[in-house]
N, C-alpha and C positions, 0 to 999 in steps of 0.2 A: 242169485243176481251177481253180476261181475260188480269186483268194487277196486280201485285205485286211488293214489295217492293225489290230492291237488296241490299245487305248489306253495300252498300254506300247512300243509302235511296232513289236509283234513281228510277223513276215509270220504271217496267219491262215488255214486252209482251211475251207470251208465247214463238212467233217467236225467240224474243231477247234473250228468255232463252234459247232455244233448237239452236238456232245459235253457243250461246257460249261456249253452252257442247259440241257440235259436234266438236267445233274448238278443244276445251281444252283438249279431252278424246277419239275422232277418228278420229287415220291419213288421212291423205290426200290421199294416197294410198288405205285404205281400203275404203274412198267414192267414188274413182274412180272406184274401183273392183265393188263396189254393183251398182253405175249407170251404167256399162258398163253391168250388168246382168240385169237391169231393161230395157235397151233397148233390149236387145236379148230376154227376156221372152217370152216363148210360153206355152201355156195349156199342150201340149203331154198328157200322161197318167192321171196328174190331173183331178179332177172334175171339175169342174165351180168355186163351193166354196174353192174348195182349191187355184186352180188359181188366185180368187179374194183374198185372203188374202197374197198369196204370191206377187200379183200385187201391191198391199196396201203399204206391208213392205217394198217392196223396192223404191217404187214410194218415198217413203220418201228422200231416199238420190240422190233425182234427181234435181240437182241445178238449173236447168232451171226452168221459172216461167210454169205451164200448167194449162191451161182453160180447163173447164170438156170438152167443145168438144172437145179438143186433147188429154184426157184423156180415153176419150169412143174411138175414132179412133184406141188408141194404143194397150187399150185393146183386141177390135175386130181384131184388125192382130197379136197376139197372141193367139186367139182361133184354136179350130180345126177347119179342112177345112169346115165340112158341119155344124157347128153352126156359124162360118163365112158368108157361103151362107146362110143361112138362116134369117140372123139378117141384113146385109149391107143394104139391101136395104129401111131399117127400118128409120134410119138414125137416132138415139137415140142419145140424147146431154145429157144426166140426167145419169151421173155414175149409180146408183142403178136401176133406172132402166133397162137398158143396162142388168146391172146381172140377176135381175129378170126374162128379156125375156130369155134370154143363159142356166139360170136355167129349165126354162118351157121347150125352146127347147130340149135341154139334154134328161130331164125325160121322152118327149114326146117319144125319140128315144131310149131309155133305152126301154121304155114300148113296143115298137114295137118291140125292139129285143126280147126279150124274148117271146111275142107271136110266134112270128116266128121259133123260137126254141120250143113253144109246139106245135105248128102244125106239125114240123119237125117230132116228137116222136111220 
């Protein structure tokens, strides 16, 4: 863990730093407003990647402690329905990976759609 000096010369951890700006410079209100979005997040029209970074952002202001398995879980019920089906049964504990396969999945079905659509024509 990175540690630096605070201007009373105390050893600081990065935690301890981002603890203390969050107290000092965002209300209490506006952390409950971005966890109560972090728990409702769904993918809808997102990509995968956009998903996952919006996942990212807010997961920060989520006071609870979470282990990457309750991180890969929340993310997967946030997905769309058929990269959900697709991926549950996988049971992926590894955040990046989890994206990886959701990524693959996606493309795979992107790819499909549009053949489907030249055949169409």
């Amino acid at each position: 863990m990175r540690r630096g000096m605070d201007t009373r010369g105390e050893v600081a951890t990065w935690a301890d730093f981002r603890a203390r700006f969050l107290e000092r410079y965002f209300p209490a209100s506006a952390k409950q407003q971005r966890e109560s979005q972090f728990l409702a997040l769904r993918q809808g029209s997102m990509s995968v990647q956009d998903y996952k970074e919006r996942f990212e952002y807010l997961a920060h202001f989520y006071t609870q402690n979470m282990s990457e398995e309750w991180e890969c879980r929340r993310f997967e019920q946030g997905l769309r329905h058929h990269l959900l089906k697709a991926l549950v049964h996988l049971k992926i504990n590894e955040f990046p990976e989890l994206v990886e396969q959701a990524t693959i999945v996606e493309r795979l079905d992107e790819s499909g759609r549009v053949m489907r659509n030249q055949k169409g024509n």
